[in-house]
C-alpha atoms as an extended CHARMM CRD file, in Angstrom:
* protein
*
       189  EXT
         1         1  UNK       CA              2.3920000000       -2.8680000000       -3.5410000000  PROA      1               0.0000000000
         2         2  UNK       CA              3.9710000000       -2.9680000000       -0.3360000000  PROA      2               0.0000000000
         3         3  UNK       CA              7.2890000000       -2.6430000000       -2.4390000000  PROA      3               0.0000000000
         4         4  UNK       CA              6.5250000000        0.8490000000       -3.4090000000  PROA      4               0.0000000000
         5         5  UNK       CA              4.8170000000        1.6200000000        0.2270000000  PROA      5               0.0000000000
         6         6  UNK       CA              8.2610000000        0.5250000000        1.7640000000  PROA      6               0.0000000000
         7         7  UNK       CA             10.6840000000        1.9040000000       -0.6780000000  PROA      7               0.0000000000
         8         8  UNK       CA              8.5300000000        5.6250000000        0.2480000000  PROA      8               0.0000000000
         9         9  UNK       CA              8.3720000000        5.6580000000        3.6920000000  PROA      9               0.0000000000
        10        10  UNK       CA             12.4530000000        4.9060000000        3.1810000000  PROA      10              0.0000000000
        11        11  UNK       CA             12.5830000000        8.2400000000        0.6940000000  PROA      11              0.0000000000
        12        12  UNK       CA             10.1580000000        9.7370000000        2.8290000000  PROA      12              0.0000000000
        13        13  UNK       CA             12.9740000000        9.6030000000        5.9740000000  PROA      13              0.0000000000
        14        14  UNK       CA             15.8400000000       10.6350000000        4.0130000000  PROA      14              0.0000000000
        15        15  UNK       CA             14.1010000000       13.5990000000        3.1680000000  PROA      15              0.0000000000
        16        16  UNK       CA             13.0040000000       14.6100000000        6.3290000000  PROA      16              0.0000000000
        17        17  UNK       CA             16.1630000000       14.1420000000        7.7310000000  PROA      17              0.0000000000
        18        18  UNK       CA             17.7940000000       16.2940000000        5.2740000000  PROA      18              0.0000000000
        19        19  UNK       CA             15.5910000000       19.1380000000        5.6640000000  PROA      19              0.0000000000
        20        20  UNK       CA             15.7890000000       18.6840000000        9.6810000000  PROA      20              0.0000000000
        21        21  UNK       CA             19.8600000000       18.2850000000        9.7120000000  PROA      21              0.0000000000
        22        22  UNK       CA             19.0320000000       15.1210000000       11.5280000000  PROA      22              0.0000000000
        23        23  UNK       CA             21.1560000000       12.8240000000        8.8280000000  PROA      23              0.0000000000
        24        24  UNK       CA             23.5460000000       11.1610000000       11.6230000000  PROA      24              0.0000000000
        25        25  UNK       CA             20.6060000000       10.2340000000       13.7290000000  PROA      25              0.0000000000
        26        26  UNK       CA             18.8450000000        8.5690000000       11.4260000000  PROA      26              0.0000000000
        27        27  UNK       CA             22.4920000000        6.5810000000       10.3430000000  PROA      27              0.0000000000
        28        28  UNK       CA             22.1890000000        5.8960000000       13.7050000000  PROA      28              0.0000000000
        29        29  UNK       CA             19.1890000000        4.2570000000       13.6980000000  PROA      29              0.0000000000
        30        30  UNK       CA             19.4700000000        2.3310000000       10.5720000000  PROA      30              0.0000000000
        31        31  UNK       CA             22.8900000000        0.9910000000       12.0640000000  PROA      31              0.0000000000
        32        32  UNK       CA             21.0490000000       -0.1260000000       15.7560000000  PROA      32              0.0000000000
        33        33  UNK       CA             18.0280000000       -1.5310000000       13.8600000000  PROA      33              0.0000000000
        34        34  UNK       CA             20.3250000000       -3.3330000000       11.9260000000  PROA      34              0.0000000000
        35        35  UNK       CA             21.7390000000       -5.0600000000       14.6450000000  PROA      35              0.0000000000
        36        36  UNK       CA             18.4110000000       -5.2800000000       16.6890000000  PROA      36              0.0000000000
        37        37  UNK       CA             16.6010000000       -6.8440000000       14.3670000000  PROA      37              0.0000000000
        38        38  UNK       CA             19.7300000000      -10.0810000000       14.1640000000  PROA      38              0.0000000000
        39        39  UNK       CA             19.6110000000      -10.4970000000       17.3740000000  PROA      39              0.0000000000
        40        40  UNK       CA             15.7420000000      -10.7370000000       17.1130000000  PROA      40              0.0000000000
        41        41  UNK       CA             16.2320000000      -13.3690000000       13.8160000000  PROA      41              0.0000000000
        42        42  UNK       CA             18.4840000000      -15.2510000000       16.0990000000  PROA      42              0.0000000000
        43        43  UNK       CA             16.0780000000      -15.2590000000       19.3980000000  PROA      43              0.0000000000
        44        44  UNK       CA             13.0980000000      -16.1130000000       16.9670000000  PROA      44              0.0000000000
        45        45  UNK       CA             15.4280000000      -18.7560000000       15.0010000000  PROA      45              0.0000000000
        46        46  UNK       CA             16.2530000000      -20.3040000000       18.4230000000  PROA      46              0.0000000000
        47        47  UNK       CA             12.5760000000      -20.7070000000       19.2770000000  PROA      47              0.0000000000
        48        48  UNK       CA             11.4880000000      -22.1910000000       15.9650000000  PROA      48              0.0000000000
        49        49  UNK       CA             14.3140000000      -24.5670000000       15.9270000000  PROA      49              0.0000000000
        50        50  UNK       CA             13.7650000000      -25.7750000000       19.5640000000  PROA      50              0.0000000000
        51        51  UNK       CA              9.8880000000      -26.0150000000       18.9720000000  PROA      51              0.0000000000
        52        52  UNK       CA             10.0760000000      -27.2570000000       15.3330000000  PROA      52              0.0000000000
        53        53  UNK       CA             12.3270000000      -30.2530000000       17.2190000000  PROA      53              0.0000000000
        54        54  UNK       CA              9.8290000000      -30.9890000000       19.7320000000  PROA      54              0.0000000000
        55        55  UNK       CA              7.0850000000      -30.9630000000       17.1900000000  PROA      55              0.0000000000
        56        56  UNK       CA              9.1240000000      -33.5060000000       15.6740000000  PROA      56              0.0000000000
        57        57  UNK       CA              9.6870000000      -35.3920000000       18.2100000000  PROA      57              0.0000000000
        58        58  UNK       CA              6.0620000000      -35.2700000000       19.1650000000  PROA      58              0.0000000000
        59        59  UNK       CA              5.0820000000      -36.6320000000       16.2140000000  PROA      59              0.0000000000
        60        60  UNK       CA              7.9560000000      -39.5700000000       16.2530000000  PROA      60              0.0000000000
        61        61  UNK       CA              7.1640000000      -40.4930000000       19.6900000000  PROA      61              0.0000000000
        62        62  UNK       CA              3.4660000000      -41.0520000000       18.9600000000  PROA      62              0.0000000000
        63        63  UNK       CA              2.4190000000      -38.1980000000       20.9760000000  PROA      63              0.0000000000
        64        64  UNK       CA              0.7550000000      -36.2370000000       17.9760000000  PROA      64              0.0000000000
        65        65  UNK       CA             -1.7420000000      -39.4500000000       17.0960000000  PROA      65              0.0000000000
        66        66  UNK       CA             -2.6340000000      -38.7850000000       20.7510000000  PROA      66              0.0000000000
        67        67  UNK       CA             -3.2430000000      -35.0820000000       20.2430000000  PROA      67              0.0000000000
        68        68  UNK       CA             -4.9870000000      -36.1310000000       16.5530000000  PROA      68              0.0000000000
        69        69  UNK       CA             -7.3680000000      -38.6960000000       18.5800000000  PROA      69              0.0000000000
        70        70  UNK       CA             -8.2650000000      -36.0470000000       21.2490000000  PROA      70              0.0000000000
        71        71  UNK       CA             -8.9890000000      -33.3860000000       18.7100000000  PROA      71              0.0000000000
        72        72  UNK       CA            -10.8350000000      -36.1040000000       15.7280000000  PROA      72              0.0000000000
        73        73  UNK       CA            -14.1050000000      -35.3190000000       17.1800000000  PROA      73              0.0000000000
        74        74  UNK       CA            -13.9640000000      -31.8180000000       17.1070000000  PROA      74              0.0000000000
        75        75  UNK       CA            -12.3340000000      -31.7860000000       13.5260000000  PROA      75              0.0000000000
        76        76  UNK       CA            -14.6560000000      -34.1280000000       11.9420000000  PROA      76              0.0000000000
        77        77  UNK       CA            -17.3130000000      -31.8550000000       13.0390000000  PROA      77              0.0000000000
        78        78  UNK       CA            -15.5610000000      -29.2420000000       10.8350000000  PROA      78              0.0000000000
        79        79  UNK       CA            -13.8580000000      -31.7460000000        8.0010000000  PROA      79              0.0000000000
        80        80  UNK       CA            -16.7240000000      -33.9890000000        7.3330000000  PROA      80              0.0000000000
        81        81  UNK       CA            -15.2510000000      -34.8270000000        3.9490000000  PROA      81              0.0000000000
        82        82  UNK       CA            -12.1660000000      -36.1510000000        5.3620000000  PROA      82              0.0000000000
        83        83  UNK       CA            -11.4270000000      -39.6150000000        6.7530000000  PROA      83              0.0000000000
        84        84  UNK       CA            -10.7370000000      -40.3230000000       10.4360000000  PROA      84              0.0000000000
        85        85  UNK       CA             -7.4080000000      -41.9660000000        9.4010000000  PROA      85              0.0000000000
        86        86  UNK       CA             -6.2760000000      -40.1110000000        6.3850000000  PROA      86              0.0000000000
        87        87  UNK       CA             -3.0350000000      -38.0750000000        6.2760000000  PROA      87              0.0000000000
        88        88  UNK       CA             -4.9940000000      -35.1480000000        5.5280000000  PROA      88              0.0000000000
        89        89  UNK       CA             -6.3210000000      -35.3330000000        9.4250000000  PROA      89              0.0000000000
        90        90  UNK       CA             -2.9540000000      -36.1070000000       10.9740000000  PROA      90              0.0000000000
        91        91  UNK       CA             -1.7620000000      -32.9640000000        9.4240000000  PROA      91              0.0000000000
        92        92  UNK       CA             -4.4860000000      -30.6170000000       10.4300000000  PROA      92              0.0000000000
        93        93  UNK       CA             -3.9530000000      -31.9960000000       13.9110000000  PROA      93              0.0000000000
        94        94  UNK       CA             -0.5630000000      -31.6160000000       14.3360000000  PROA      94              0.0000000000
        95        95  UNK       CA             -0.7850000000      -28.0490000000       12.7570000000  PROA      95              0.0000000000
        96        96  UNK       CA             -3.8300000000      -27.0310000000       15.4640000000  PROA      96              0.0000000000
        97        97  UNK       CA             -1.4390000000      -28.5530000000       18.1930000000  PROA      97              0.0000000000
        98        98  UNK       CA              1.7550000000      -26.3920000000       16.9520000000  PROA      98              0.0000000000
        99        99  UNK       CA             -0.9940000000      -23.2220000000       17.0030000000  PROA      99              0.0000000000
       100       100  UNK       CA             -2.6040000000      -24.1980000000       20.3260000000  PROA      100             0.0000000000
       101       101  UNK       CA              1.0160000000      -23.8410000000       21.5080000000  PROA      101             0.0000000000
       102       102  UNK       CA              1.5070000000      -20.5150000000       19.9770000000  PROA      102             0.0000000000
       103       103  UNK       CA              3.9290000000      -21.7950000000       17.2310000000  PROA      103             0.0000000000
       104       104  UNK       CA              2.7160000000      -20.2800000000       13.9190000000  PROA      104             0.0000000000
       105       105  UNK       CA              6.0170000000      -20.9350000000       11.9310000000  PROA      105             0.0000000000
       106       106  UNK       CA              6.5850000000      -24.4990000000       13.2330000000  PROA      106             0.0000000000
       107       107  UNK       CA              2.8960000000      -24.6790000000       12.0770000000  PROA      107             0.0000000000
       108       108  UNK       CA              3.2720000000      -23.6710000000        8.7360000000  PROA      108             0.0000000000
       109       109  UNK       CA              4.7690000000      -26.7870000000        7.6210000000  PROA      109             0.0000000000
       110       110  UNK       CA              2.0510000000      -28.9850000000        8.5610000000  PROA      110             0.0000000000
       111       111  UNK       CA             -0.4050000000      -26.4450000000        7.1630000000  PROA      111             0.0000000000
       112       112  UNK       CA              1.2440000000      -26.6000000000        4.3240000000  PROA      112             0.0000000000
       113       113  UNK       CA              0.6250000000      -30.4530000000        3.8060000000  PROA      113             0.0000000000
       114       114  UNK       CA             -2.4420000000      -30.3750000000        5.1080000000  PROA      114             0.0000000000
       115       115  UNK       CA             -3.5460000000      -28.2030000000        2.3540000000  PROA      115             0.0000000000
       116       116  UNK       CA             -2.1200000000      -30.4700000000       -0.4290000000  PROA      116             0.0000000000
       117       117  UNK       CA             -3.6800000000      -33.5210000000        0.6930000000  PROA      117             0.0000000000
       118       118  UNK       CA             -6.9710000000      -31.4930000000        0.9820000000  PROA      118             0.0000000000
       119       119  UNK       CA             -6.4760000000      -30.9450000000       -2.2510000000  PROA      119             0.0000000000
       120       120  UNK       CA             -5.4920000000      -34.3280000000       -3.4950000000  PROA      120             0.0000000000
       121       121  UNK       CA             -8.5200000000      -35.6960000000       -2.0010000000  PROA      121             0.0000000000
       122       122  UNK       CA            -10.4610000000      -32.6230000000       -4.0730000000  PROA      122             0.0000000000
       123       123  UNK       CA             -9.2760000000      -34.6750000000       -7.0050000000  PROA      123             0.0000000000
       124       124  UNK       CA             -6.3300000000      -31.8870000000       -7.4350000000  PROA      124             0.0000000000
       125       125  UNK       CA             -8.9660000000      -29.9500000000       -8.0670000000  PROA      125             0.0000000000
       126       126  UNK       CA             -7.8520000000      -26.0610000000       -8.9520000000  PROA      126             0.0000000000
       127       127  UNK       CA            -10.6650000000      -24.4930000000       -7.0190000000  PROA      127             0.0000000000
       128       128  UNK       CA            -10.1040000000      -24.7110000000       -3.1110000000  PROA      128             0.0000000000
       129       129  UNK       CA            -13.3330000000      -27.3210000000       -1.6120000000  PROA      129             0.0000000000
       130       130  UNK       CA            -15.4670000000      -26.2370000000        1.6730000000  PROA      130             0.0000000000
       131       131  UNK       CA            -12.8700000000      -28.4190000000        3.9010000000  PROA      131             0.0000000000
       132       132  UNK       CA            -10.0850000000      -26.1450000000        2.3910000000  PROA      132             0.0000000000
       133       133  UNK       CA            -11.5140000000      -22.7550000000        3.1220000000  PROA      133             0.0000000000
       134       134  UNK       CA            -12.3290000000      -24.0120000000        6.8560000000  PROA      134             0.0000000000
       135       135  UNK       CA             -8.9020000000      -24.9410000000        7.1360000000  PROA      135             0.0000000000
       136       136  UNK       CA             -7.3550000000      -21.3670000000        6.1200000000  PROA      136             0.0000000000
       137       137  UNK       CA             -9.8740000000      -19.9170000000        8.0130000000  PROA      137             0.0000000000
       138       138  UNK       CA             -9.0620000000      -22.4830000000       11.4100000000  PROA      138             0.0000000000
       139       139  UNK       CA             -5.5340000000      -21.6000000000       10.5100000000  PROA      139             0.0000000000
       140       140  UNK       CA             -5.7010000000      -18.1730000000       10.0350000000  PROA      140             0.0000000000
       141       141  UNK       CA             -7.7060000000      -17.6080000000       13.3670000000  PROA      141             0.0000000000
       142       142  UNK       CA             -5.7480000000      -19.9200000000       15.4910000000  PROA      142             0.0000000000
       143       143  UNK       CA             -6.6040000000      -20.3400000000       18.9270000000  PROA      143             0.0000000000
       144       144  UNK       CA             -3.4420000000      -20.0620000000       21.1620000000  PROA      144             0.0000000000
       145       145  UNK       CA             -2.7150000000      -21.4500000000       25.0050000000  PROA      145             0.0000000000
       146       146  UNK       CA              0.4480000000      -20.7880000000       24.8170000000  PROA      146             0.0000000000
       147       147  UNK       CA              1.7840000000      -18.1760000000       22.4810000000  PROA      147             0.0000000000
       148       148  UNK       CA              4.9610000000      -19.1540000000       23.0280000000  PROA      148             0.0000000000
       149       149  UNK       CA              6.3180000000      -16.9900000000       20.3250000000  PROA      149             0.0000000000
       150       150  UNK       CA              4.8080000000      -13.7640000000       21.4580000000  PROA      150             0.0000000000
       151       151  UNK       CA              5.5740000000      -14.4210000000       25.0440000000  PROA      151             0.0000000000
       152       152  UNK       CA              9.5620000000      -14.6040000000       23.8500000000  PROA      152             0.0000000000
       153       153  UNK       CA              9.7830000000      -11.5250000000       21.8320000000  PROA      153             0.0000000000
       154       154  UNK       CA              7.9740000000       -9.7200000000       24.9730000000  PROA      154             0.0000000000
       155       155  UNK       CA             10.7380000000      -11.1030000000       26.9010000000  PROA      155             0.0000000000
       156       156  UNK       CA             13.4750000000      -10.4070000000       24.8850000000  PROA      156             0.0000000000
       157       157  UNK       CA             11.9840000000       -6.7670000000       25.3080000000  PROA      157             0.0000000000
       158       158  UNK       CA             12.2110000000       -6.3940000000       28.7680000000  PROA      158             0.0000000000
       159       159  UNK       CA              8.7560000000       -7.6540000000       29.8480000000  PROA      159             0.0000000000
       160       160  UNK       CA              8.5690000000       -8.7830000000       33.4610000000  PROA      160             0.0000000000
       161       161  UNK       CA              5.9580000000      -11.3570000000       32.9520000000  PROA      161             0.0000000000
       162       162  UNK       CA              5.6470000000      -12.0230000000       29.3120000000  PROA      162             0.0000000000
       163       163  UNK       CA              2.5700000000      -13.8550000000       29.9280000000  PROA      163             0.0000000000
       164       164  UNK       CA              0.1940000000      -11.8250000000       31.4780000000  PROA      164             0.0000000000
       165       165  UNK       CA             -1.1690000000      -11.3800000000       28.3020000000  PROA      165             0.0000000000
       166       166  UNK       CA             -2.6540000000      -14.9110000000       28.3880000000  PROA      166             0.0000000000
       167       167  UNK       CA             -6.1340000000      -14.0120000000       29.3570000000  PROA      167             0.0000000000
       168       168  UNK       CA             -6.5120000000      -11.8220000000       26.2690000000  PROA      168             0.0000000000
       169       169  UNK       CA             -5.0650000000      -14.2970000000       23.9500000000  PROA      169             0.0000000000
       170       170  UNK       CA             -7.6850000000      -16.9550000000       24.7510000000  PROA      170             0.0000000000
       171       171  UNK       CA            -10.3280000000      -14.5780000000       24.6100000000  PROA      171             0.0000000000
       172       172  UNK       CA             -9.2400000000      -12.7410000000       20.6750000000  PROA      172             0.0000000000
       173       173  UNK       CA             -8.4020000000      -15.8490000000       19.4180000000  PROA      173             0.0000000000
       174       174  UNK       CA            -11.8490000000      -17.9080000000       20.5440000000  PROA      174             0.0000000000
       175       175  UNK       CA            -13.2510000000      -14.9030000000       19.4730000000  PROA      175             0.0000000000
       176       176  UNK       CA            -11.5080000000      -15.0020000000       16.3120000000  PROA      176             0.0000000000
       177       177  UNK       CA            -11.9390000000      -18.2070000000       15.5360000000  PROA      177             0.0000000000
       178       178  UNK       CA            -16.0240000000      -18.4480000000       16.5860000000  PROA      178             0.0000000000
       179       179  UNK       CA            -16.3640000000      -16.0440000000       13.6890000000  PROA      179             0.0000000000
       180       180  UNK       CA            -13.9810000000      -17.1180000000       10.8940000000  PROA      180             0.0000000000
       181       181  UNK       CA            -15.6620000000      -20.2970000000       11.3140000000  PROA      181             0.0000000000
       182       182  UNK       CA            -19.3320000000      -19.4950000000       11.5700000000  PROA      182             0.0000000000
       183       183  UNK       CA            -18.6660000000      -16.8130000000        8.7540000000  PROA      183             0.0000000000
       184       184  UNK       CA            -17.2300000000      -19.8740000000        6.6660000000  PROA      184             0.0000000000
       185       185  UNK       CA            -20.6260000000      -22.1030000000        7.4030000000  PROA      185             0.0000000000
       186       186  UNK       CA            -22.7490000000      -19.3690000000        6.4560000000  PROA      186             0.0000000000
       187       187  UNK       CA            -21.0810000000      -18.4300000000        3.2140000000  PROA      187             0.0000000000
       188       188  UNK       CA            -20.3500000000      -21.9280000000        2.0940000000  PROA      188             0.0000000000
       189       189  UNK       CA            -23.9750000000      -23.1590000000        3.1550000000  PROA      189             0.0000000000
């Protein structure tokens, strides 16, 4: 769907520009967004490569078993299926720590596992279990310290203090989160 929405807003612009003689402009713009939006692959590639090797390194160094003891009460409050030292944990806390930090891509990864040992311990079970859906729903609604990402693109736009927006970010995302979770309890009751 968002094919077709895409490919009209594109045939939407050429024909506006025709009918406005505005044709080199809008080459114009299709040749500096071009180029803008490397250099914004490379500033966000950067990022997620420096992070994504921390995260690593976090997690080599012992610092993430840390982190996953610090958080176990709190998660086994929401996970009360899973074990206190299954892998299934380890990821989930090392994918709230990436988020906490404001790294959703270097999170992914971790989410990602997370989710299949969920669902190995759902007996690969095709039909996502309670601990699953609070997990998406944790994920999804993140709460972020640091959003580490957003304060580099704001940055790399000419923002003067790329954090100032930290006040607001704790406040959405607790907000965000208070309700994807208590929306989750009530539904799965």
């Amino acid at each position: 769907m968002l094919n077709y929405i895409f490919a009209g807003m594109i045939i939407i612009s050429l024909i506006c520009s025709v009918i406005t003689g505005s044709t080199q402009s809008l080459a114009q713009s299709i040749v500096k967004g071009c180029s803008e939006s490397i250099d914004l692959l490379i500033t966000m590639a950067g990022m997620l490569a420096l992070w994504s090797g921390i995260m690593k390194i976090a997690d080599k160094g012992g610092f993430t078993k840390i982190i996953g003891r610090l958080l176990c009460p709190i998660l086994r409050l929401l996970f009360k299926d899973v074990k206190k030292d299954s892998k299934a944990l380890k990821y989930i806390s090392m994918n709230v720590s990436a988020n906490l930090l404001g790294l959703g891509n270097a999170a992914t990864p971790f989410g990602i596992n997370a989710v299949r040992e969920l669902k190995r311990l759902n007996g690969n079970d095709d039909k996502a279990s309670d601990d699953m859906i609070v997990f998406v729903v944790m994920n999804t609604a993140s709460i972020q310290i640091m959003p580490t990402m957003v304060g580099t693109l704001r940055q790399t736009y000419g923002s003067l203090k790329p954090f100032s927006i930290l006040p607001c970010v704790w406040i959405s995302s607790a907000c965000a989160l208070a309700v994807g979770l208590t929306l989750a309890k009530i539904i799965r009751g």
